[in-house]
Every structure is written in C-alpha cells, then in structure tokens.
C-alpha positions as CSV (number, residue, x, y, z in Angstrom):
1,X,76.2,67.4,-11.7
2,X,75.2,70.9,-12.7
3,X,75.4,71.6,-16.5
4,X,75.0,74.3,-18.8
5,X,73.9,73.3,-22.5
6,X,74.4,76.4,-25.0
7,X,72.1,76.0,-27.7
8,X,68.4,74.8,-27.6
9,X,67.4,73.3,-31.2
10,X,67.2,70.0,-32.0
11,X,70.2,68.8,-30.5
12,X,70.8,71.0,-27.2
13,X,67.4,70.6,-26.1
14,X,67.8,66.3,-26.9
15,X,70.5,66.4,-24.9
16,X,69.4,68.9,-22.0
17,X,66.5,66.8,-21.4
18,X,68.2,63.1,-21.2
19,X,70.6,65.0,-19.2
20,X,67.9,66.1,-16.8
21,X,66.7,62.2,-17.0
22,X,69.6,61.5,-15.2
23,X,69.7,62.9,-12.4
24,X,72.0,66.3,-13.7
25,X,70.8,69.6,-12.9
26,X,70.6,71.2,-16.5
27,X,70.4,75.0,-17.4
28,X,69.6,75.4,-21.0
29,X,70.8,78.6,-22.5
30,X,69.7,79.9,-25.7
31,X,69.0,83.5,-27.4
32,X,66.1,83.4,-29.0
33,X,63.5,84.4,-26.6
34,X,60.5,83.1,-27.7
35,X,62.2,79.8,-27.5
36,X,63.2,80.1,-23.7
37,X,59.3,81.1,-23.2
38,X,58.1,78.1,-24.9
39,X,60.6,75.7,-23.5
40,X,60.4,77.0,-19.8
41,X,56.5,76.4,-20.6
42,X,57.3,72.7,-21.5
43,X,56.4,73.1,-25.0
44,X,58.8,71.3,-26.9
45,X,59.9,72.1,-30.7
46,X,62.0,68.8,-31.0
47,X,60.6,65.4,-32.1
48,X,61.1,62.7,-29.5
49,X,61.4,65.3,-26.6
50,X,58.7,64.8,-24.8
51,X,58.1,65.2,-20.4
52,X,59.4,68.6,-20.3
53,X,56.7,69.8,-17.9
54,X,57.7,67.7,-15.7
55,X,61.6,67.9,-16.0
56,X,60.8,71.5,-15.9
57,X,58.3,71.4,-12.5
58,X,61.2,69.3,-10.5
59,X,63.7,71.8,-11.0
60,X,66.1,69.4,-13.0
61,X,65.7,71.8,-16.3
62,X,65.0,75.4,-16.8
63,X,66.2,77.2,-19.6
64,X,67.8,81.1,-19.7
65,X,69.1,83.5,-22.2
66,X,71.7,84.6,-19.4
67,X,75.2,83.3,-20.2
68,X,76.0,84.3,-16.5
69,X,74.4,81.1,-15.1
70,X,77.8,78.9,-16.7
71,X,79.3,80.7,-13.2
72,X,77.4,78.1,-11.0
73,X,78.3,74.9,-13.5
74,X,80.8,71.9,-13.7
75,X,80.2,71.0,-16.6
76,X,79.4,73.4,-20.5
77,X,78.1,71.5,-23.5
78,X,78.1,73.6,-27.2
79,X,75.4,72.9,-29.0
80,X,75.3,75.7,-31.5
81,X,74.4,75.5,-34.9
82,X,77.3,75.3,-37.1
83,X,76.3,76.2,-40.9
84,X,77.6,76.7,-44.3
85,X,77.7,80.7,-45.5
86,X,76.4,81.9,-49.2
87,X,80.0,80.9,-50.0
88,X,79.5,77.1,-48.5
89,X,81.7,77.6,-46.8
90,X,81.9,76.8,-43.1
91,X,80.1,79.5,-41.2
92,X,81.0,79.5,-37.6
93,X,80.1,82.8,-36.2
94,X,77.7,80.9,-33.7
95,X,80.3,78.7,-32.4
96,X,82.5,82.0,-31.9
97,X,80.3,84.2,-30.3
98,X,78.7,81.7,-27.8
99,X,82.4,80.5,-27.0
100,X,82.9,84.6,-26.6
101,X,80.5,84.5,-24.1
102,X,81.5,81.4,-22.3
103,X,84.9,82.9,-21.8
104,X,83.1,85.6,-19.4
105,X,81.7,83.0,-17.2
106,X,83.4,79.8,-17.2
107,X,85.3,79.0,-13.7
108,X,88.4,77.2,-13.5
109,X,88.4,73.4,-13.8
110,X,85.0,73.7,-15.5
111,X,85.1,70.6,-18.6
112,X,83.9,72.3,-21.6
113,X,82.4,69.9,-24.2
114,X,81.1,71.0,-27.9
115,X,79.0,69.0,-29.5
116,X,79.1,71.6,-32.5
117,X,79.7,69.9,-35.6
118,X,82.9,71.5,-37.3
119,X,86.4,70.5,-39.0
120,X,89.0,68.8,-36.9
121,X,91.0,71.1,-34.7
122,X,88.2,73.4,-34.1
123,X,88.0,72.2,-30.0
124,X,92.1,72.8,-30.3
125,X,92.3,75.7,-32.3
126,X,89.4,77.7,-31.5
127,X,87.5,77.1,-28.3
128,X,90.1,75.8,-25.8
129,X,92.7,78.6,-27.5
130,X,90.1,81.6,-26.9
131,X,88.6,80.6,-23.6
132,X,92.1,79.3,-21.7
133,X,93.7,76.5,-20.3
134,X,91.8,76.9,-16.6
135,X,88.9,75.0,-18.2
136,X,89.2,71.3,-19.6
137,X,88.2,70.6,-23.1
138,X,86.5,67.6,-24.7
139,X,85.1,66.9,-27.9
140,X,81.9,64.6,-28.6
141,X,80.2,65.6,-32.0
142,X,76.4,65.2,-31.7
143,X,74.6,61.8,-33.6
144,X,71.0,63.5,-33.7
145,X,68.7,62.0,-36.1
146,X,65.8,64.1,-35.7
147,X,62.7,61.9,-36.0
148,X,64.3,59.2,-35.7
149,X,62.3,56.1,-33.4
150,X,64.5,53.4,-33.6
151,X,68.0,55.4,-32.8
152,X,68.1,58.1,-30.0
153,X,70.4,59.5,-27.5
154,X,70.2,56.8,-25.1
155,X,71.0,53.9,-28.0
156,X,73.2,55.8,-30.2
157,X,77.1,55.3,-29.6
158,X,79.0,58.2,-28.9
159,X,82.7,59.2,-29.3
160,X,84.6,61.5,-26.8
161,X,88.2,62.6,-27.3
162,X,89.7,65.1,-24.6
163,X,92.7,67.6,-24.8
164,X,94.1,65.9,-21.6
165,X,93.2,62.7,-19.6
166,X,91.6,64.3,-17.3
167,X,89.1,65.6,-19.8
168,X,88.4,62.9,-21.4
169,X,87.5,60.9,-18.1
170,X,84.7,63.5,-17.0
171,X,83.4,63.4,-20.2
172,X,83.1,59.3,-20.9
173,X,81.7,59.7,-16.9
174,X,79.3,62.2,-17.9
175,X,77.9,60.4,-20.9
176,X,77.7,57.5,-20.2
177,X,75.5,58.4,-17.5
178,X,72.6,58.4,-20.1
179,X,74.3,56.8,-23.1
180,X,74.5,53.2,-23.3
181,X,77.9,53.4,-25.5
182,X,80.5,55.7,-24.8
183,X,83.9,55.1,-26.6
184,X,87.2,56.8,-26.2
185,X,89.0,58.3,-29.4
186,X,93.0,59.1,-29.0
187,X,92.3,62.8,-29.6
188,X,89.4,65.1,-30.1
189,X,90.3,66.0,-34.2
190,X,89.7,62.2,-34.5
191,X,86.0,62.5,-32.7
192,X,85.6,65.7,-35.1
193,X,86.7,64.0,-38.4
194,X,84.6,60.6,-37.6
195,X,81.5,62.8,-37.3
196,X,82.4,64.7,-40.8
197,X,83.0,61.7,-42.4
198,X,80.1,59.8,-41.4
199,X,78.2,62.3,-43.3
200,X,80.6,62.3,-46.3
201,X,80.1,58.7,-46.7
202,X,76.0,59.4,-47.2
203,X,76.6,62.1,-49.6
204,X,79.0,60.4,-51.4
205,X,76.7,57.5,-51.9
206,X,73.6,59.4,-52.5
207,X,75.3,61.1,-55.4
208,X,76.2,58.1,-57.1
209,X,73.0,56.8,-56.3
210,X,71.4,60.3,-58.4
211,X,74.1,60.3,-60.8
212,X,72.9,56.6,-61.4
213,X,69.1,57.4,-62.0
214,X,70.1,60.1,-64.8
215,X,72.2,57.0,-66.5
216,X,68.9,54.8,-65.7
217,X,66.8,57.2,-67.6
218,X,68.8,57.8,-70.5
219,X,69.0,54.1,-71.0
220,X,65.8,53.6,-70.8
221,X,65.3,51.1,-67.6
222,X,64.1,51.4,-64.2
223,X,66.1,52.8,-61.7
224,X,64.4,51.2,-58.7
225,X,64.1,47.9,-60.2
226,X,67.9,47.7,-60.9
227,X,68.4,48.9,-57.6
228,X,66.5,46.2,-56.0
229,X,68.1,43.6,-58.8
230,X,71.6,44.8,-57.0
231,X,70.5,44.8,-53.4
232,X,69.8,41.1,-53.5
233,X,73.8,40.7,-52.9
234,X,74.0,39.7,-49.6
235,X,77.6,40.8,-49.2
236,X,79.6,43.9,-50.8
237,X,76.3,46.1,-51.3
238,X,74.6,48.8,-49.2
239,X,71.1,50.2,-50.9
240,X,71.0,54.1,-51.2
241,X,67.7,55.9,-52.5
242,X,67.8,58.5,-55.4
243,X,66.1,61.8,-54.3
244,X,65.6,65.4,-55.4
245,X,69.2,65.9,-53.8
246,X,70.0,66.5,-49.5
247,X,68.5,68.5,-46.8
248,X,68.9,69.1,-43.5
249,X,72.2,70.3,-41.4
250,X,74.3,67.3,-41.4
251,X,74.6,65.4,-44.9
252,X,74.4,68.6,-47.1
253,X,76.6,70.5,-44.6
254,X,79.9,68.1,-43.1
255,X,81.6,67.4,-46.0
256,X,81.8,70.8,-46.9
257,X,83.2,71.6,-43.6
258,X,85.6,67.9,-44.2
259,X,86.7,69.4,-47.6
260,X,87.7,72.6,-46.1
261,X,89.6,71.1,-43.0
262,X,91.5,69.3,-46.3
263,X,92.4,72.4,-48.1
264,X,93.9,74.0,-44.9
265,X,96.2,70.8,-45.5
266,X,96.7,71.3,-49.0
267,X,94.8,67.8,-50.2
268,X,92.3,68.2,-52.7
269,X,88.9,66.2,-52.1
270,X,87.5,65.4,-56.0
271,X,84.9,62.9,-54.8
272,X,83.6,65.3,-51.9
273,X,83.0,67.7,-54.4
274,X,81.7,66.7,-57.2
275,X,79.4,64.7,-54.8
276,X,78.3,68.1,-53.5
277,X,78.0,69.3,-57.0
278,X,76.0,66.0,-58.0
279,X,73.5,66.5,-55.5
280,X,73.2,70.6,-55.7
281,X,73.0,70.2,-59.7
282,X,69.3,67.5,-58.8
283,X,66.7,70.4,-58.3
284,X,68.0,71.7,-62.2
285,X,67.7,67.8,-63.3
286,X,64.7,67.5,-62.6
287,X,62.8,70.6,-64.3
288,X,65.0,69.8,-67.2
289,X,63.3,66.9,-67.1
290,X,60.1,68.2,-66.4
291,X,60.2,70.8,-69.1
292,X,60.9,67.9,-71.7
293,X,58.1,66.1,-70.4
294,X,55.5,69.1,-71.1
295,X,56.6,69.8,-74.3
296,X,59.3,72.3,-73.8
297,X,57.7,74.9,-71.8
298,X,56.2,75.0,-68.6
299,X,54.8,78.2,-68.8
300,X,51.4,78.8,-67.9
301,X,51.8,75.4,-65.9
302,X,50.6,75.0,-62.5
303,X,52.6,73.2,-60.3
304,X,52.4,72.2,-56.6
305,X,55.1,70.7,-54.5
306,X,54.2,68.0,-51.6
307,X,56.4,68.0,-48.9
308,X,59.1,71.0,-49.0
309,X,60.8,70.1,-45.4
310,X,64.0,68.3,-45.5
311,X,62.8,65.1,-44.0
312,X,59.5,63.4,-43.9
313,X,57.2,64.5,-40.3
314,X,59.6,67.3,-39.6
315,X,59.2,70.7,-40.1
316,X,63.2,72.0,-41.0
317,X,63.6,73.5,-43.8
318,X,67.1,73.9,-43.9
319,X,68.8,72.8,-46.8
320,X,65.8,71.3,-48.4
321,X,66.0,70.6,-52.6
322,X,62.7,71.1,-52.5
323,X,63.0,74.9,-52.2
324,X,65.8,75.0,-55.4
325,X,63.4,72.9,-57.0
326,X,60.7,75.4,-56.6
327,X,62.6,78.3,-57.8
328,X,64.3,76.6,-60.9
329,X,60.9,75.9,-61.9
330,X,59.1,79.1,-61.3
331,X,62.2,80.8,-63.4
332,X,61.1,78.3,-65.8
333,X,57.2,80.2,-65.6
334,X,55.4,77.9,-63.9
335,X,52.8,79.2,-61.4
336,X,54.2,77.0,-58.0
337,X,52.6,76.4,-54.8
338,X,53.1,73.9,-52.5
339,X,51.5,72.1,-49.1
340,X,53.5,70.9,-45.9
341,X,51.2,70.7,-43.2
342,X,54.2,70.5,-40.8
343,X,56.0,73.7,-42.3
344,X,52.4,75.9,-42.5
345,X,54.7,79.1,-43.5
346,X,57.8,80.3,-45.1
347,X,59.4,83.2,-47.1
348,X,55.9,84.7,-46.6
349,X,53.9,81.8,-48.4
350,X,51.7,79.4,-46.7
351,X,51.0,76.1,-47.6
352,X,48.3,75.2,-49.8
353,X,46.3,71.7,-49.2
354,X,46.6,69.5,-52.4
355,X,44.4,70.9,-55.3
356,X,44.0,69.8,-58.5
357,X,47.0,71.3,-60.3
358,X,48.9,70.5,-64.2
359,X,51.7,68.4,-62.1
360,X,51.9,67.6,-58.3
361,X,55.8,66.8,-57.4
362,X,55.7,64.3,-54.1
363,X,59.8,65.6,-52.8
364,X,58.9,64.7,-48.8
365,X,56.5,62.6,-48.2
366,X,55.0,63.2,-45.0
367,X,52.4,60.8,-42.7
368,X,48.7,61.5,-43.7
369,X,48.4,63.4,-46.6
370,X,45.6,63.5,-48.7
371,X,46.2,63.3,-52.0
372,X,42.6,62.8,-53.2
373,X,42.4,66.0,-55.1
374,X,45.0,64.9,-57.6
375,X,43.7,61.4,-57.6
376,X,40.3,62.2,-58.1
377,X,41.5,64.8,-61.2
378,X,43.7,62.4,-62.8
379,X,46.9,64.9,-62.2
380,X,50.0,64.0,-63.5
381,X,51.8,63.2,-60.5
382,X,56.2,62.8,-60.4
383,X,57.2,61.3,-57.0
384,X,60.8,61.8,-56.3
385,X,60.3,61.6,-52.8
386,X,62.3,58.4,-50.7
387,X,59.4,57.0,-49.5
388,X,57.8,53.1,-51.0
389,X,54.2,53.9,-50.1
390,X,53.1,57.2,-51.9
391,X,50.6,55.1,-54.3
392,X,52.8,56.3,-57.9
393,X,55.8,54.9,-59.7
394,X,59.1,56.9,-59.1
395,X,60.3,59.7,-61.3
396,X,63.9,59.0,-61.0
C-alpha cells in the first residue's frame, strides 16, 4: 500500500520505516527542512531506526515537506506532536494545522489514522469533523518507547478503534502487517483513553513513589532499602523508582490531556493532579534540600548537573526536571553548569565534561561517563538519577 506518515520525530519516522520493512510504499512528510535533508540522506535522529539508506535507495521511503503527495495515498497516519502549552494545558495546534492541510489533499475513501496522542474524542471531534466523511477514520495511539531494546514497534501490542467497520478493518490489516499484536477496541475514544491512562497510571505511581522518599527522609531511613524490603512481595506490589520528577512527552504530558478530557465532563481528577503537582513540586525539593545540606546558602557554590535529557542515552530534552532543577538552583546563587554528551547544546549553553565542582548532581545517567574528576577530588556527589550502577548511594 502507499502511505503518507505526517510527522518525522521519534514516532513518525519508527513507524515510516517498519512500514517501509513491509513491503508499503511510505512518503514521510514533515516541515522542518533540515530534517527532510537529513532523513532523505539516511541519517537518522531516532534510536533504534537504523537501514534508512537502504529503505531510502529502494524507493520504499522518501520523505517531503509537500502535503500534496497525500493525493497519490491509501492510507494517512498523524504523527504530530501533541504538547502541553505554558498553561499545561493541552496544546494541539500541530494536530490542527497538519489535519488543515490534509483536508486539501486527502481523496475519497482514503483511511486516515492518528497516532497523535490526545483526549478521547479528538479522532471524532476534531479530525474526521474538519476533514469529512469521504475519508475513513481510525484511531491507534502510538506505544513508542524511545530507546527502548527489549520493546519496539514490531513486539509492542497495539490498539485500533475505527469510526466505522470498515475503518477499523484496514487499519488491524494495515498493522498488523508489521505488528505482531493488533487488537480491536469498540470505539476509537476507548483506544485514546487506554493510551492516556497508561501514562496516568506511571505518574500516579511515581509520585507516590517521590512523595514517599520525602516521608523516608524525614524519618530518617532509607528510601531504597524500604523499597526493596517491599518489593520482595511476590503478589500485590509493583516497584517504582523515586527521581528528580518526569520528562519526556508521554508521562509528564497524558494525564494532563486525561484530566482535561474529565473536566469537559464535569469530573474532577484529585489524584491526577496532585500527582502532577507532586512530581512538578521535585526540582524545588530537592534544592531545599540541597540548601540545608550546605548550610543554608548556596551561594557562591558551584554546581554541575550530569545528565539533563529526559531519559538516559537520549538526547530529548523535553520535559526534563533536570532543567527546573537547574534554575531553582541558580535563583538560589549557585554558579550551575552541566555535561550531557548526548545533548552537546541548549538555550545557548554547551555542556561541560565533568570537573571538579562544590556538588555534582547525577539526574540522567547516561552510558560512559567519566566521572573521574569528581572522584579523584573527593566532590560531594547527590545521585537522584534511576539508575543502580552510578558508583554513590541515592539522595532520595
């Protein structure tokens, strides 16, 4: 089949490619045109996307910022990122304006598919409504895990819900063509909610997890040891890791976009947000707790930060409490820098390699860093990071 994926990040360009690697003819379309350069060259910004040259050479992939080339497809996947605004709330002027677009271009009997994370009714409400009942409408929210080995495209079930039987057939044909489970839901908003809530259930659990460590601390016992004490139930327990707070643009994100799909209802959602205020409120824990720990003051201090993407071996920055971290405590006076080999660059700073410094903070903990310097000076080192193998004791 011919298909059109709008949207080349992380999870448009996954599923362009395994597309390609079954036999589909994919056109990728995307904006940004350094990206369509880079792509078209079979460079690859996407972890776990690998053979584009190839895909590319044979003609199965090629990527465009043309929105005309959705004329010449059967099938249009969305894939376009759906974020929170200043407000949190959700922001989904990407979704609109590519779906804007497709409406110029889409033929009649064309299945149109988002993948777009958003609140249920969104497939309903919004992209079937504005682009017309020619087309036929699935839903199947995307499952990305970006650098993730053991769970990927091929192994990770997926959950389709159509606006007509039609619909939904193409689509459960379509994926399953390079997914090994495919499952049919009674109705897209129940494929939309299941991805929000996945998500909710994570943050939930993470911020009981931080709330937790802050009751660990004040009493005076280890946070990690009672964790492990607990996680030695074999039934009734599930083992979540206290952190600096979420990242990314699926756990800090969904069940903001699940809370506001509730108010549209009228039902208020106490646990969803005060789990999002939990986790928010970690950065400001933590230099409270820093502050305390140098006497009151951290003025004068120097400070650098390991790590400040959102996951460990990634570069995405998105969302990352290592970024409020560093500004609560540079408004606290500290003199901050920070190193992230896989980030390089951002707001106009560039990493730093570790140096000898008052405090190094471990909040990601990528592959291969060389912590010698603070080692070899004895630096006061606070690991908040998720990972078991930094060499020093957690801070939380």
């Amino acid at each position: 089949m011919r298909v059109a994926v709008v949207g080349q990040g992380y999870v448009g360009a996954t599923l362009a490619q395994a597309a390609a690697l079954a036999g589909h003819e994919v056109i990728g379309i995307d904006r940004d045109a350094t990206l369509v350069g880079e792509l078209n060259q079979g460079i690859s910004h996407v972890p776990g996307v690998d053979g584009l040259s190839g895909l590319i050479a044979s003609g199965k992939y090629r990527v465009t910022p043309e929105f005309s080339a959705i004329s010449d497809v059967e099938i249009v996947v969305i894939a376009v990122p759906t974020p929170l605004g200043n407000d949190r709330k959700p922001d989904l002027s990407f979704l609109k304006s590519a779906v804007s677009d497709i409406t110029k271009y889409v033929k009649p009997g064309t299945l149109v598919i988002n993948e777009s994370t958003s609140f249920p009714g969104t497939l309903r409400e919004l992209i079937a409504k504005v682009i017309g009942t020619s087309a036929l409408f699935a839903a199947a929210p995307e499952r990305v895990d970006p650098g993730n080995t053991t769970w990927n495209t091929k192994n990770t079930p997926r959950l389709i819900g159509g606006l007509s039987k039609e619909a939904t057939d193409r689509a459960l044909n379509f994926y399953r063509s390079f997914c090994d489970d495919v499952r049919e839901v009674s109705s897209p908003e129940v494929a939309e909610a299941a991805k929000l809530f996945e998500n909710t259930f994570r943050q939930v659990n993470i911020a009981l997890v931080n709330e937790f460590a802050q009751v660990a601390s004040a009493l005076g016992i280890s946070t990690f040891e009672t964790l492990n004490a607990a996680a030695s139930k074999p039934f009734g327990f599930m083992p979540f890791t206290p952190s600096a707070g979420v990242g990314g643009h699926c756990i800090p994100v969904d069940p903001s976009y699940l809370s506001y799909a509730a108010d549209r209802v009228g039902v208020e959602t106490k646990f969803i947000n005060l789990a999002n205020q939990v986790n928010l409120a970690m950065p400001e824990y933590l230099a409270a707790r820093i502050v305390q720990l140098l006497g009151g003051s951290l003025k004068g201090k120097t400070i650098q930060i390991a790590g400040i993407a959102y996951k460990s071996d990634l570069s995405d920055t998105r969302e990352s409490p290592a970024l409020a971290l560093m500004k609560v405590l540079r408004s606290e006076g500290a003199d901050v820098t920070w190193c992230d080999d896989h980030v390089q660059s951002w707001n106009g700073e560039a990493s730093q390699a570790i140096k000898p410094v008052n405090i190094g903070i471990i909040v990601t903990a990528h592959s291969g860093v060389d912590y010698g310097p603070w080692k070899n000076e004895h630096t006061m080192v606070i690991d908040v990071s998720t990972a078991s193998n930094t060499g020093w004791p957690k801070f939380l």
